[in-house]
C-alpha positions as a printed Julia matrix, in Angstrom:
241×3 Matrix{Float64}:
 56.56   -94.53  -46.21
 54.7    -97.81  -45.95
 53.29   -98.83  -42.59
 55.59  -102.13  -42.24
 58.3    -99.69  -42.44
 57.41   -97.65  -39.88
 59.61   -97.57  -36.6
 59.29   -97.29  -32.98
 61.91   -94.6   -31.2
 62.07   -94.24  -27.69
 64.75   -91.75  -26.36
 65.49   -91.75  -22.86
 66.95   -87.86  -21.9
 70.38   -86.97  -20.38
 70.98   -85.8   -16.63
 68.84   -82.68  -15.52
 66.97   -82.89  -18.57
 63.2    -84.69  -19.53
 61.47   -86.12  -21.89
 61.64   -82.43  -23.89
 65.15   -82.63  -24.43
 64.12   -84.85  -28.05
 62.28   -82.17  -28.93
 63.39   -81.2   -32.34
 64.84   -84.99  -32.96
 61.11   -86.57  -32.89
 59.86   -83.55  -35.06
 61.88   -85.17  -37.8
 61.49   -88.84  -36.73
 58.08   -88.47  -36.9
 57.68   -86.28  -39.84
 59.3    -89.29  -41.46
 56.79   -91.81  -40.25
 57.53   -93.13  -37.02
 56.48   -93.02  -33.69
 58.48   -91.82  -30.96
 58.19   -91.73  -27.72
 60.26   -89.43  -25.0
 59.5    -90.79  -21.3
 60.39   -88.86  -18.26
 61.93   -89.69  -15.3
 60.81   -89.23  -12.12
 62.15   -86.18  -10.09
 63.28   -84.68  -13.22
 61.9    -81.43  -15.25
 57.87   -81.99  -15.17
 58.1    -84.78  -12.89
 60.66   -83.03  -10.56
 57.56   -83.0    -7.69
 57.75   -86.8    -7.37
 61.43   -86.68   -6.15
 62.33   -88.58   -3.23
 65.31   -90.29   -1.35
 64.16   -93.46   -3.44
 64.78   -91.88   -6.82
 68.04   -93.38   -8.41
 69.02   -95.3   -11.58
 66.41   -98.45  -10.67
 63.18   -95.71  -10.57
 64.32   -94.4   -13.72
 64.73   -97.95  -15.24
 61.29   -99.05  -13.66
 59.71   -95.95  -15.66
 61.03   -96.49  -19.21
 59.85  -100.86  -18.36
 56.83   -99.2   -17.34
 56.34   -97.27  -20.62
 57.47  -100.3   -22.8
 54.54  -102.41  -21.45
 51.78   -99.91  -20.79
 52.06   -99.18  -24.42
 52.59  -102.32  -25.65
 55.98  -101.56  -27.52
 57.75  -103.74  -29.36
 60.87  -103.93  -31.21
 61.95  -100.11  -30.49
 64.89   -98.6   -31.16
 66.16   -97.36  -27.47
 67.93   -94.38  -27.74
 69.48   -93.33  -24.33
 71.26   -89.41  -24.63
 74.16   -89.5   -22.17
 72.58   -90.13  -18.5
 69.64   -91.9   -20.53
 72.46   -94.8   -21.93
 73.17   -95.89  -18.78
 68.87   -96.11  -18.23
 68.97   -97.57  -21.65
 71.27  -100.35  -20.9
 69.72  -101.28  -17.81
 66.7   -101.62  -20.01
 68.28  -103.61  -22.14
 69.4   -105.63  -19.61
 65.88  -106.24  -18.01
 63.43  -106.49  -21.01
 65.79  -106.89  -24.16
 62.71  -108.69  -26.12
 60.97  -105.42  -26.53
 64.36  -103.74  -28.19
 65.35  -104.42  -31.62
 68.79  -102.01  -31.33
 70.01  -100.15  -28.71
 71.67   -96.52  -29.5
 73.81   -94.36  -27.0
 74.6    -91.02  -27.9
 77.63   -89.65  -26.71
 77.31   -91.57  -23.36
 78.71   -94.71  -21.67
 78.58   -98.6   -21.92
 77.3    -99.44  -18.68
 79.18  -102.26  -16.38
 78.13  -104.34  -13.39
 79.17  -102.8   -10.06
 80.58   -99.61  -11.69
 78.85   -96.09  -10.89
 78.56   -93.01  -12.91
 81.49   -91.32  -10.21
 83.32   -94.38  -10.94
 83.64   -94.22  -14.75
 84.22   -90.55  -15.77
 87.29   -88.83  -14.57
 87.96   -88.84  -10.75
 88.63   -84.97  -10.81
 85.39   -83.81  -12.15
 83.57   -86.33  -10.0
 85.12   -85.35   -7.0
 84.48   -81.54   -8.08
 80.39   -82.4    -8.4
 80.29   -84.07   -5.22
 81.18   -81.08   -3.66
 78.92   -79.35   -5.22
 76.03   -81.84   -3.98
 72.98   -79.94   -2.71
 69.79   -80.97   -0.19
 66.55   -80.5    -1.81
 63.63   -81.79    0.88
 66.02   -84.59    2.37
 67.32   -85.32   -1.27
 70.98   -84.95   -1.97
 70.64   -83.75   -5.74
 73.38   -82.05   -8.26
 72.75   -78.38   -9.59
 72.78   -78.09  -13.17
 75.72   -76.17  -14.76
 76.19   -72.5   -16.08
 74.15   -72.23  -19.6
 78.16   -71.47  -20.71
 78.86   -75.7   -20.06
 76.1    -76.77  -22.38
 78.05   -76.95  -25.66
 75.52   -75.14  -27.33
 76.88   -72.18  -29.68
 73.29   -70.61  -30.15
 73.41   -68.8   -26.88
 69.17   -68.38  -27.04
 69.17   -72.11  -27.75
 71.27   -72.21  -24.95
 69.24   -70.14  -22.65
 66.1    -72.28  -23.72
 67.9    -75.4   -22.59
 69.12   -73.89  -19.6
 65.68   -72.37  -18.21
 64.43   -76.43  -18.16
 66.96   -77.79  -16.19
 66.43   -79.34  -12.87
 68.35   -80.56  -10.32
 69.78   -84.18  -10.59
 69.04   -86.9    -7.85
 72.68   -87.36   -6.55
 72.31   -91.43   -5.97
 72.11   -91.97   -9.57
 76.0    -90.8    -9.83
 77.28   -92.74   -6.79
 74.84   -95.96   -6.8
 76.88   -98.95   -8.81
 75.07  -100.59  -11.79
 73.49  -103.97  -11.38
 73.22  -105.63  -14.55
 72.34  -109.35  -15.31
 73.79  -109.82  -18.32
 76.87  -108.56  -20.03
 76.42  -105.42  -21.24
 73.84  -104.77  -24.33
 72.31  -108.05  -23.33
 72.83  -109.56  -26.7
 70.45  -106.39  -28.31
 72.7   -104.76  -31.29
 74.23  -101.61  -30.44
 75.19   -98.22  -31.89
 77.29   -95.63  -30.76
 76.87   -92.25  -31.77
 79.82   -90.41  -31.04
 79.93   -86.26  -30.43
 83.3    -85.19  -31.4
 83.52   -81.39  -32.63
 84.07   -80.89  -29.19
 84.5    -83.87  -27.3
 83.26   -83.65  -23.9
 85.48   -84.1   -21.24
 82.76   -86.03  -19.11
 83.22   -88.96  -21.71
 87.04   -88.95  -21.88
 88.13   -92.3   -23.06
 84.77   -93.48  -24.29
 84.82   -93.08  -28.11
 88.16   -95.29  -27.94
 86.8    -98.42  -25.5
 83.51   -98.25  -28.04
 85.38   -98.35  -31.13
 87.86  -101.57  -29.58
 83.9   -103.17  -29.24
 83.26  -104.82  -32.93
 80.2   -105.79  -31.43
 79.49  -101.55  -31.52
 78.41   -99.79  -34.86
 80.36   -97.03  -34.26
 79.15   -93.62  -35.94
 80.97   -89.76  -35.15
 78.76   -86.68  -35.98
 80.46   -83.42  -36.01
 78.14   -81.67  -33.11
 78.84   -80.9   -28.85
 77.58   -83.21  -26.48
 73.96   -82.03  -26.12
 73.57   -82.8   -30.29
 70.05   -84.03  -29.54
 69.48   -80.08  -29.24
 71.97   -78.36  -31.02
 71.94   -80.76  -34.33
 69.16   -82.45  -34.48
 69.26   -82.88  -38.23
 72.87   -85.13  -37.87
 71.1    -87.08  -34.77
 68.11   -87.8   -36.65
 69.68   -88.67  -39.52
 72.13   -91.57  -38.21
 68.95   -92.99  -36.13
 66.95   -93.25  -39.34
 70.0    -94.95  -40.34
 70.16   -97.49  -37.68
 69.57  -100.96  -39.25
């Protein structure tokens, strides 16, 4: 690979996961010869010490601008896993001249004024509000039984599990402010987990694919694919044009 073609990935995490939830993804981006780069947000996994009533979907967004400029990146390809598309788009939405294309996997399209509680489907948001904890003044949601992950390697599984931290709450319930509509003109790609589909995301895959201004591309992996096939994830973001 010659240096011009060399790419910039950076791949924002899903909900009580960090940065080392790309793992085995960047092993093969970079063994292919690019540089990635797998930011954590604050109050999650190694960062979960800096939690605070503050921490919502704006901190997280602040961090990943923060990366983008202290590094000095330019035209990246930001990838946002579930939780991390909604970070992603407000990105987007805030700095689109660093992002060349803008990939979601197996999350949502975010919209102005709509939360996270607000999009996915009212009875499974109303069932993890109740299970809403208090973590030093923070209101925070537990992470799920290792059995919820959609990962069929049950050590896999219990390796995910064991890294899990709680989930700041406000991040679920505070409405997205965006700008711009959403992508903010950047192209998009949508990489769809269907083999299962996960109930979370019921009704995505169909308002993407009504979107011709989405690539639209279904891999045959669960919703944590990032983790449990990270060959078929790598391989359509090395195909992103």
């Amino acid at each position: 690979m010659t240096r011009s073609s060399a790419r910039t990935f950076v791949c924002l995490p899903g909900a009580w996961m960090g940065g080392w939830s790309w793992t085995f993804v960047a092993e093969r981006l970079r063994a292919a010869g690019h540089a990635v780069f797998t930011p954590t947000f604050r109050g999650l996994a190694e960062r979960a010490h800096e939690l605070t009533p503050q921490t919502s979907n704006e901190t997280c967004a602040d961090d990943v601008v923060a990366c983008l400029a202290d590094h000095d990146l330019r035209d990246v390809v930001l990838v946002g896993h579930s939780f991390g598309s909604l970070i992603a788009g407000l990105v987007v939405d805030r700095d689109p001249a660093r992002v060349a294309h803008f990939v979601i996997v197996d999350g949502g399209i975010p919209r102005d004024g709509q939360s996270i509680f607000g999009r996915i489907p009212a009875q499974i948001a109303a069932k993890r509000q109740k299970l809403a904890q208090d973590i030093n003044g923070v209101k925070v949601l537990p992470f799920a039984p290792v059995t919820s992950l959609i990962i069929d390697d049950m050590d896999l599984a219990r390796w995910t599990h064991r890294q899990l931290t709680p989930h700041p709450l406000r991040c679920y319930v505070d409405p997205i402010r965006l700008r711009h509509p959403p992508g903010n003109g950047v192209p998009m790609t949508y990489i769809a987990c269907v083999k299962p589909r996960y109930p979370v995301s019921a009704g995505n895959h169909e308002r993407v694919q009504a979107m011709t201004e989405v690539r639209f591309r279904p891999i045959e992996a669960g919703h944590n694919c990032i983790i449990s096939a990270p060959d078929l994830v790598a391989a359509e973001l090395l195909a992103v044009p």
